[in-house]
N, C-alpha and C positions, 0 to 999 in steps of 0.2 A: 504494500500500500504506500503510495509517495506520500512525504512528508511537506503541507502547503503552511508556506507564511499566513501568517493570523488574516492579513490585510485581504489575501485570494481566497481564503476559507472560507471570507465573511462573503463574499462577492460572489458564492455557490451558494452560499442559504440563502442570500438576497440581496440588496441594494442597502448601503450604509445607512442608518437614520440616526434619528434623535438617543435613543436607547444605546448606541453604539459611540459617541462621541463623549469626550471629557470633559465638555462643556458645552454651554447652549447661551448662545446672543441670539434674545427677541426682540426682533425689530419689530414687531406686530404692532398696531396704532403709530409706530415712529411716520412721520413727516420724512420728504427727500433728504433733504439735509442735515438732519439728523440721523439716518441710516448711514449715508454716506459717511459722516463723520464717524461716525462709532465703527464702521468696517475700517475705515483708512486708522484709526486708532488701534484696534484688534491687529490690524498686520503691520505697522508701525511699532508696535510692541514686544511682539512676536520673534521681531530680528536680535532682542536680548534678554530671550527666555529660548530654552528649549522645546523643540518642536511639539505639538500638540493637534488635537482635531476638536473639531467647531463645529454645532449642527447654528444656522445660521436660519432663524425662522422668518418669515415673513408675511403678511395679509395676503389671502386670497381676493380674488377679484369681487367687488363689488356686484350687486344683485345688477342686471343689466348691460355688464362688462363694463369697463373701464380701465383705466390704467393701475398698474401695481408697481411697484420698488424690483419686481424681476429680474428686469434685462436691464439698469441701472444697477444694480447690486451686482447681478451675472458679469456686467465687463470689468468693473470695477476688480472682482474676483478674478478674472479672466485674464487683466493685464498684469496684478501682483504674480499670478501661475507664470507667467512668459518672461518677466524679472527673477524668479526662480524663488520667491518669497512663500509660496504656496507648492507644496508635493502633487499633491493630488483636491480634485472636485467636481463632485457630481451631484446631481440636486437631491433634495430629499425622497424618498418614497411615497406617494398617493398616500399612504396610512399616518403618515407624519406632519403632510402639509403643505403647503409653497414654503422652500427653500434650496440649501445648499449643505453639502455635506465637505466640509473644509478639512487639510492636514494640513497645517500652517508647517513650514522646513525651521523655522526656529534659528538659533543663531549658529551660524557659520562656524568652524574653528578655524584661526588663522595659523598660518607656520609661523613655529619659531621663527624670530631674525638670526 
């Protein structure tokens, strides 16, 4: 029987959620501006702490549709992932809600000089 990292286990019983992550930022009722700042805070942070995961919640769509914090919060997450400040992310599970399932990389070790 192969022997799977925790991270591919979890990815064969299902989709990372809330239950699986070390912490939970709810942005639920937040305003733009204030998600956005508390996410650019959260990975700002993040560079001088050790690496962690983040279920990153967010409001569903309004009765009627309308606009959400989604794809505002998804690039915002999407360019920290491309600067290399975020491992891995994929959005939360239907069971869990509108969001993101975050692995923040945490802070770098530099080389001795």
């Amino acid at each position: 029987m192969p022997h799977f990292d925790d991270f591919y286990a979890a990815k064969l019983r299902g989709s990372l959620g809330v239950t699986d992550a070390e912490s939970v930022l709810d942005l639920r009722g937040a305003n733009r501006v204030t998600a956005e700042a508390s996410l650019r805070e959260m990975i700002e942070r993040s560079r001088f702490a050790k690496g962690k995961t983040v279920a990153v919640r967010l409001d569903p769509p309004p009765e009627g549709g309308g606009e959400t914090l989604f794809q505002p919060a998804g690039r915002l997450l999407l360019d920290a992932k491309r600067r290399g400040l975020v491992e891995r992310l994929h959005t939360l599970p239907a069971q869990d809600g509108l969001g993101f399932y975050v692995a923040l990389s945490g802070r770098t070790e530099r080389p001795a000089p």
